[in-house]
Steps between C-alpha positions, in 0.01 A plus 500: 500500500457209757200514643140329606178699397209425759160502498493647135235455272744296274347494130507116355320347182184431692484824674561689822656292778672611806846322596845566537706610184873433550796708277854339459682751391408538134216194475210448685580231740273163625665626874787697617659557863452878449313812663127436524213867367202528621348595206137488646293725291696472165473280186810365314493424119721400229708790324371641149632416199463764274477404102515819324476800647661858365393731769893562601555696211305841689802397763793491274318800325272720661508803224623431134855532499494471864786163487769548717588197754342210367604344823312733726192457264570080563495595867194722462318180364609258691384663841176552281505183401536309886247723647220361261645159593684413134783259625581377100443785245502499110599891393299490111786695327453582156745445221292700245490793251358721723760636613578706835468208803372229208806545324734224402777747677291534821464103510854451460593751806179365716664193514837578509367694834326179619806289458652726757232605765520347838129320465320365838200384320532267121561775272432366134454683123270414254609625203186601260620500170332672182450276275569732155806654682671149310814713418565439925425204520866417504573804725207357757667133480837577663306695742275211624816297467754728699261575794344146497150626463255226475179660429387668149134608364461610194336836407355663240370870571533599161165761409386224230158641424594837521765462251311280236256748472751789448402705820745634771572254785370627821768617770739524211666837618536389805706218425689657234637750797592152723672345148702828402347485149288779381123435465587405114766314538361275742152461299763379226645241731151376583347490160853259419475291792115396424606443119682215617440144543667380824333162519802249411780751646273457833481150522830429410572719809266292685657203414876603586381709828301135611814288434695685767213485745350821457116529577330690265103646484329718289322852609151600428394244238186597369359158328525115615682495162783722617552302755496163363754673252758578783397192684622343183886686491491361866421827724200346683441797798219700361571820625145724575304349214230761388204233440325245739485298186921494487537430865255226455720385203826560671378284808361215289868446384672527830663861424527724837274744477601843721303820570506780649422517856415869427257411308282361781514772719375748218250240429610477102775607275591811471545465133124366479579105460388242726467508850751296669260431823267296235803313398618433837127366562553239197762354655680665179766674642841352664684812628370840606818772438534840604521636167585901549418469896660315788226537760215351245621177626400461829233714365331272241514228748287627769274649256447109383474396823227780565320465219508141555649388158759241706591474841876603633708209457318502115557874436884475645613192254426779244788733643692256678513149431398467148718763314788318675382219301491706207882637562580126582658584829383181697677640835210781601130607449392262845589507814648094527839427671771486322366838251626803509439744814307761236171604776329750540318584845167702468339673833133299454324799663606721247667309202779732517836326396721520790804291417649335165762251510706405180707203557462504862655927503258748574396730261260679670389572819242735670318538823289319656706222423840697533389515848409229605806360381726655668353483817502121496869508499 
């Protein structure tokens, strides 16, 4: 799109200002001898970049089973995905014992799909890796390396306690049924996988992943310890850490620290760990995600705003500018010439998305903007 925005509230690093916005084609422009918007009434911001978030999978599989066009399910999300204004989104896809969608067979075809979907927005995998499933690790290398994926946190949802204490893991049926395996067969597999030590096997995975430029985190760590351990195979993201006392760790040492923007608008985790709003607060969190849900985004950020925890240009470097730090993709996150045309235009009456841009295309677009629009041509 070529085109000058007018009379916007444009959001900068210091806050609201109104002035023109100018779009050359796919970057934001300084000027441009192009069609001039009233856009009186609106706001413009800088697209989201989304970290980790898995909620496509009820898209590419609304019943159990349900998997039939992963395509149409990429589709699905996408549209999902513009209309909550996500310009540059990280689909969390599991690589994991699981089985069903988390299954190293589902990962493989996800982004085999991905390779070949016609993307408007930045369409990126994670890949989040078990760390006992080390018999895969090979399989899960040529994946990262064949599809070029440059982002990997490592899980572990193994049922430790649970199975140390001899008792039956809770939800195992239900998995079992996703996995194929009977009920014993998969307690088996469990009660193997948590007999093993993994700790070289996943650093020296680390280590070859980081040489080819891969950027690696860790899920869920429950201690500072944990995380100084994984800080020390050189996966620095910390990934939802479950104390205040490991994000205050993790931030001490530079590491990234990401939570869930879900998390804010429930007002705590729904797992019963910290509350990410305290964190935000501390100045001890770097990017808000949308975890299981796209629309938390925007979400969590006015509920900051609201509750006066940071003001908007504060609350957006968590969804915009900072996790394209984290991603170290230097060409988006503000809205400078010369950076990519990823905005997002809000109605300010309402704070209803109206349009999303992704490299200067439009994603999405909606009345009253649609309107307006076309009107002024």
């Amino acid at each position: 799109m070529r085109a000058v925005f007018t009379n916007a509230e444009v959001l900068g690093p210091q806050g609201w200002e109104v002035h023109d916005l100018a779009l050359d084609g796919a970057k934001i422009a300084s000027e441009v001898d192009a069609p001039r918007y009233d856009l009186s009434g609106f706001r413009i911001l800088p697209g989201i970049v989304d970290l980790h978030g898995d909620g496509f999978e009820r898209h590419l599989a609304p019943r159990r089973g349900a998997v039939q066009d992963l395509g149409a399910g990429l589709a699905a999300t996408q549209a999902e995905l513009a209309a909550n204004g996500i310009t540059t989104a990280v689909l969390a896809q599991f690589f994991s014992w699981e089985g069903g969608m988390r299954s190293p067979d589902f990962a493989e075809n996800m982004a085999a799909a991905l390779s070949m979907f016609p993307a408007l927005l930045d369409l990126r995998l994670q890949l989040r890796l078990e760390t006992h499933l080390t018999e895969s690790y090979t399989r899960a290398e040529a994946l990262i390396a064949r599809h070029n994926i440059g982002y990997l946190v490592l899980n572990d949802h193994l049922p430790h306690a649970a199975l140390a204490k001899g008792r039956k893991p809770p939800r195992l049926t239900g998995q079992a049924l996703k996995s194929g395996r009977s009920p014993e067969a998969h307690l088996a597999l469990l009660t193997e996988l948590a007999a093993r030590d993994v700790s070289a096997e996943v650093a020296a995975l680390v280590a070859r992943l980081t040489t080819k430029g891969v950027l690696v985190g860790s899920h869920d760590d429950a201690s500072a310890q944990a995380r100084a351990t994984y800080r020390a195979m050189g996966a620095p993201l910390a990934e939802f850490p479950e104390t205040v006392e490991t994000a205050k760790a993790a931030k001490a040492a530079g590491d990234p620290v990401i939570l869930g923007a879900p998390n804010v608008l429930r007002g705590g985790s729904h797992a019963g760990n910290l509350r990410a709003t305290d964190l935000v607060a501390a100045d001890l969190c770097d990017a808000l995600v949308s975890d299981y849900h796209y629309p938390a985004l925007i979400g969590a950020v006015r509920r900051l705003v609201v509750e006066g925890v940071c003001d908007w240009a504060a609350a957006w470097r968590l969804v915009s500018t900072r996790p394209a730090e984290v991603l170290r993709l230097a060409d988006r996150g503000t809205l400078t010439p010369g950076k990519r045309a990823d905005i997002i235009v809000v109605e300010a009456a309402t704070g209803r998305i109206c349009m999303t841009l992704a490299a200067g295309q439009i994603a999405h677009l909606t009345d009253p903007l649609a309107g307006r629009l076309i009107a002024a041509r």
